[in-house]
N, C-alpha and C positions, 0 to 999 in steps of 0.2 A: 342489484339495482333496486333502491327503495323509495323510486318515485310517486308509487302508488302502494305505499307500505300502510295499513290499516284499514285500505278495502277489497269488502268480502264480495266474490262474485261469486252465484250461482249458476254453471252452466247448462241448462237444460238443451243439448246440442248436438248432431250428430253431425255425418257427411264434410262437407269442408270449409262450408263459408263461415258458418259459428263458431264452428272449434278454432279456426284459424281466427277469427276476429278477436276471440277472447284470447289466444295465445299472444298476443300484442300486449293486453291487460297484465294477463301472469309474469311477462318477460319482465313488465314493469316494475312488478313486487304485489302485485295482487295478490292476494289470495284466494286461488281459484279452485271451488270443490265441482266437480261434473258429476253429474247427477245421472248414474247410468242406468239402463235396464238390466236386467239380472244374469241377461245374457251379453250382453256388454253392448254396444252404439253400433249402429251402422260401419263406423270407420274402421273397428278392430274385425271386421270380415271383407273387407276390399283390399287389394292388394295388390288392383293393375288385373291386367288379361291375365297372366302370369302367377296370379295371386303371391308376389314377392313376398317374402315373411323376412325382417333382422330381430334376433333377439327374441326368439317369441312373436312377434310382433308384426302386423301389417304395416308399408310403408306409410297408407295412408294417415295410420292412428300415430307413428311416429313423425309425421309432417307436421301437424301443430295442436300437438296436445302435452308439450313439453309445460313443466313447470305449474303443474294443473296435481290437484288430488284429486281423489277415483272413490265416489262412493256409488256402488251397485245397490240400486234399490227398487222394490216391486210398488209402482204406483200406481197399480191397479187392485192394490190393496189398502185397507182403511188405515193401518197402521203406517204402512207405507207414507201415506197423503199425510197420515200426524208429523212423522217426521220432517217431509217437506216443507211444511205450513211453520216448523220451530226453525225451518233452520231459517226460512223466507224473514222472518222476524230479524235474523241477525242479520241480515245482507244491505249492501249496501245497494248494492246490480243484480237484478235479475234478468238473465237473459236466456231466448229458445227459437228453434227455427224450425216448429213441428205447423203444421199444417194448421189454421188458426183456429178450427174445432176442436183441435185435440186439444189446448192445454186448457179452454172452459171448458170442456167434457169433465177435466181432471180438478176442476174449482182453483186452478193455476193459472186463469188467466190474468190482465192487468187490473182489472176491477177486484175480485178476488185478492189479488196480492197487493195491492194498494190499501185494501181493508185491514189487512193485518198490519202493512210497514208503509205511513202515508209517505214517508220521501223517499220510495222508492224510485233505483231506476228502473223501468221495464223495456229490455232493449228484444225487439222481435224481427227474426231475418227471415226472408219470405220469398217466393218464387218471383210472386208478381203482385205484393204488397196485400193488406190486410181484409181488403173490401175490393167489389169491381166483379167484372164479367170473366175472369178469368182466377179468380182465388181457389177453385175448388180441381185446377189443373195440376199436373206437376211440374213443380219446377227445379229444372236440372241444367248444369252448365251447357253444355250441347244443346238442349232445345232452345236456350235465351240467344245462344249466340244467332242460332238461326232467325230466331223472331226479330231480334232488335236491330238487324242488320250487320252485325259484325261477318258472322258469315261472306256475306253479299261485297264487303269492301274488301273482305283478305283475300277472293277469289279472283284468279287473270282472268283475264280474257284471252281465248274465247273457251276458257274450261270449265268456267261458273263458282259455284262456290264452294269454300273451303275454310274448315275450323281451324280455327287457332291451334297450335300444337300443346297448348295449358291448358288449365282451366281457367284461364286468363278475368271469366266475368268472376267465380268466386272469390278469386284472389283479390279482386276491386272489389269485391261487395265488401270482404272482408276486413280492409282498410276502411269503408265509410262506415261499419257497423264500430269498431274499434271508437273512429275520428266522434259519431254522435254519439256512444255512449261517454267520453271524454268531455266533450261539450256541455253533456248534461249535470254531470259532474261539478264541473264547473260553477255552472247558474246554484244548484244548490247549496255549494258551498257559501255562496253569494245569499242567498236568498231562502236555505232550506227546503226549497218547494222541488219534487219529487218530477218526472216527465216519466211520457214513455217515448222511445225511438223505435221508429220503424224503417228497414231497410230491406231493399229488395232487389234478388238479381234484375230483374226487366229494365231497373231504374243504373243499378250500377253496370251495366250494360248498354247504354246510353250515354249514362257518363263518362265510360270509358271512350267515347266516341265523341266527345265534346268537340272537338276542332274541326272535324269532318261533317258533324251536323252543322254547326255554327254554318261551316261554309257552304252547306248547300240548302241551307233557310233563306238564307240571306244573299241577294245579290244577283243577275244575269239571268240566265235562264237554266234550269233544272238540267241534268244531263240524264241521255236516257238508260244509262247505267253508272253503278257506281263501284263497278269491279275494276282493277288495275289493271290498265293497259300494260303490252307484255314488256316486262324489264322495270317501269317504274314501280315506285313503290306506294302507291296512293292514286285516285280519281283525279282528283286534285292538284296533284302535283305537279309542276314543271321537269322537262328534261333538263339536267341529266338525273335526275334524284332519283335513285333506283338500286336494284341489284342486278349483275353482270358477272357471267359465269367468267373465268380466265380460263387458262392454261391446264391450272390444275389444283384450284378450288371455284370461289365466289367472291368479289369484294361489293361492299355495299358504297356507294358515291353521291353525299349529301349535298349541301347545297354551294355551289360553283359556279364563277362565270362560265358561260359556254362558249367563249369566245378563249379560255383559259386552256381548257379541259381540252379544248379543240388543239389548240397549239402544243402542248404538254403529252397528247395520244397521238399527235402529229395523221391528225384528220383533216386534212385540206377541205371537205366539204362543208363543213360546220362554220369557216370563213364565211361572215359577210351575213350571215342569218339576225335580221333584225330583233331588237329584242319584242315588241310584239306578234311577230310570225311564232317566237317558239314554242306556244302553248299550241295553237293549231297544228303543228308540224311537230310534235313530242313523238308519237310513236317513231316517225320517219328517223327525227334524231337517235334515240334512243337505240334504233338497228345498229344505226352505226359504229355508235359506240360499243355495242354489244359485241360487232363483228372485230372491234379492231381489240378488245379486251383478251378475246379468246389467241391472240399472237404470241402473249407474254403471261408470266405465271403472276401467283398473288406479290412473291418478295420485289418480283420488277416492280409493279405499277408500285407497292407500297413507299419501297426506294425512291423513286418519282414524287409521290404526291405529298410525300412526308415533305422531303425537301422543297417543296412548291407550296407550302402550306393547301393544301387540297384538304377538305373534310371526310374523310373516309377511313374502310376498316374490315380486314376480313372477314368474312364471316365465319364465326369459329364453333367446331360440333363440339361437346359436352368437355371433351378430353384436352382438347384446347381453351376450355374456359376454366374447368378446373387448375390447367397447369399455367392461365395466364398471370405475368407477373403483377398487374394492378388486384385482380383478385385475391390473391395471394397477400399481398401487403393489405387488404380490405379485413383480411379473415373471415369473407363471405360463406365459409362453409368450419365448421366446428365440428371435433370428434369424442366423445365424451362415452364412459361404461354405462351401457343399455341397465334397462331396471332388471333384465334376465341373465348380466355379468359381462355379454358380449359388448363388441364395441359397435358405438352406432353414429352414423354420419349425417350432422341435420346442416340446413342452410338457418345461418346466425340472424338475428333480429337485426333488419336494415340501416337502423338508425341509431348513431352513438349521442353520449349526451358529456356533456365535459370532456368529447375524445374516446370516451369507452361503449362499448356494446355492453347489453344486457347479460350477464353470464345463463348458463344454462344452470338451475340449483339445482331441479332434478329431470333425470328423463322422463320423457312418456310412461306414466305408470302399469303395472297390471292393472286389472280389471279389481275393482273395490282393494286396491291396495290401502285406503287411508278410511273405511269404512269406520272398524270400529273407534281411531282415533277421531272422526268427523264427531260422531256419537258422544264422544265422551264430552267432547266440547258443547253441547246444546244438553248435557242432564243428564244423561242413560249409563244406568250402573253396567257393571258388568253380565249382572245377571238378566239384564235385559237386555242387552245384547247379544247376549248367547238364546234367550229366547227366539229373538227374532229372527235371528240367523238360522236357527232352528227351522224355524216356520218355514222360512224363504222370503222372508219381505225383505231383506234387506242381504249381501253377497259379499264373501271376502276371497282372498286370492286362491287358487286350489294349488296342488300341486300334481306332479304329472304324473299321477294314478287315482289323481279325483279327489285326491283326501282337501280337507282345509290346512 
């Protein structure tokens, strides 16, 4: 895929929401060098409670750091920061999601690297944005969810709140950091002129929550919570729209007459409920449907609702999603030889363009896998490369008794 074939991004990036933002770029045809510390990023030592490893390799560094080159380099050294500053020169993007002391500590911030390359992009991903009362906090997916209220909405009642089973805000930050450095992109093509973009979970945290804010800004009187009553799926919501356990799963039941749903579950009581009563009277409805779902299993009702045009849909755990047949025809998930031989299984770049996905050109690399070929390409002989690697400013791949 060579839609963005000629731009260079620098990713100064660890954890999930950068790497993953910029992995959108690379899948494009970017050319993306990550810019690591010597001991490699955050992501290549997480790996889950369980510390999973495939291939060498952390899941988390294998989630989206595909299609990306690997130069390990010590930026706390002056040689180091020379490096940085030549390659900042060649780039088109530069982007980091380090805490916003650290990268003017390093003369890396957007003023700095605007000096060196005026139409720069400076794209910066942040807990809770650049400036403000809370900039020197950390920010991490669990604590935004709780702040910004996502928590607070995915929780029943009356059991209070509950996170999201993703990391649902990085994955949305990740997508707006992607969407405005793309933007920016854009205008300069247009016009040459250089921005920076700033993205933050607190903010994409929020906007994940757009239609749930909207609706409770706006309009009637506030509610005094806004956790899910038990069975629907939303504060907001009318019954029947919810989840209902059966037989012997869960099906999820969208948006329906209740005058339908009533006759089709052959619930006599749901006869005759006006349609203004049913928002006041939701939880009441919702029992009942809950109680008469639990009679029949998931393929009954499905048999039923299919047939009935009814909007609904089991709820399927991992193993049924991998082996669903729309996913499957989607190619939402991709198998490709890890960068350490093994096979490694990623979920494929969401959106095809003429009909095609993105291909995967390489996997998640080792640690300074593309080091000295980064180098060669900004000037450095060989002999200075073996210098510096020497020194330790700068890291190439080991192998598994330490050697280079």
């Amino acid at each position: 895929m060579d839609l963005l074939s000629g731009v260079r991004v620098l990713s100064f990036n660890h954890f999930l929401m950068g790497p993953f933002g910029i992995q959108h770029l690379a899948d494009l045809g970017a050319d993306v060098i990550v810019m690591e510390p010597i001991e490699g990023g955050f992501q290549r030592k997480w790996g889950g409670g369980n510390n999973r490893q495939v291939d060498g390799q952390t899941v988390l560094q294998l989630a989206a750091n595909r299609n990306k080159r690997s130069l390990a380099i010590d930026l706390k050294s002056p040689k180091g920061i020379e490096i940085a500053r030549r390659l900042v020169a060649t780039a088109d993007v530069v982007s980091e999601n380090y805490r916003p002391a650290v990268m003017k500590k390093l003369g890396l911030d957007y003023d700095s690297v605007r000096a060196i390359n005026p139409g720069v992009i400076y794209a910066s991903a942040s807990g809770y944005g650049p400036t403000g009362p809370y900039v020197e906090r950390p920010g991490q997916d669990l604590l935004i969810q709780a702040l910004a209220g996502l928590m607070a909405i995915t929780g029943k009642e009356p059991d209070g709140a509950r996170a999201v089973g993703v990391s649902a805000v990085d994955h949305h930050g990740a997508a707006l950091l992607a969407l405005g450095i793309l933007a920016a992109l854009v205008r300069r093509g247009r016009t040459g002129q250089g921005c920076r973009v700033d993205v933050s979970l607190l903010s994409s945290a929020i906007d994940l929550q757009l239609e749930s804010f909207t609706t409770y800004l706006n309009g009637g009187p506030k509610p005094q919570s806004v956790r899910e009553p038990p069975h629907l799926a939303g504060w907001y919501y009318n019954a029947p729209y919810g989840v209902y356990r059966t037989k012997d799963g869960h099906m999820a039941l969208s948006m329906a007459s209740l005058e339908t749903v009533g006759k089709l579950m052959e619930i006599p009581a749901l006869a005759g409920i006006a349609e203004d009563e049913i928002f006041g009277r939701r939880v009441e409805i919702a029992d009942l449907i809950a109680a008469r779902f639990l009679e029949q299993s998931n393929a009954h009702w499905v048999d039923i609702f299919t047939k009935h045009a009814i909007w609904h849909a089991p709820v399927n755990d991992y193993a049924a999603v991998v082996d669903d047949p729309q996913v499957r025809h989607n190619k939402s998930f991709v198998t490709v030889p890890g960068a350490g031989g093994a096979s490694v299984t990623l979920v494929s770049h969401p959106v095809t363009y003429d009909g095609a996905a993105p291909a995967v050109r390489f996997p998640p690399q080792m640690l300074g896998a593309q080091t000295c070929e980064v180098l060669r390409e900004i000037g450095y002989q060989d002999s200075e490369i073996e210098q510096l690697i020497g020194a330790g400013t700068v890291g190439i791949p080991r192998t598994g008794d330490g050697k280079a």
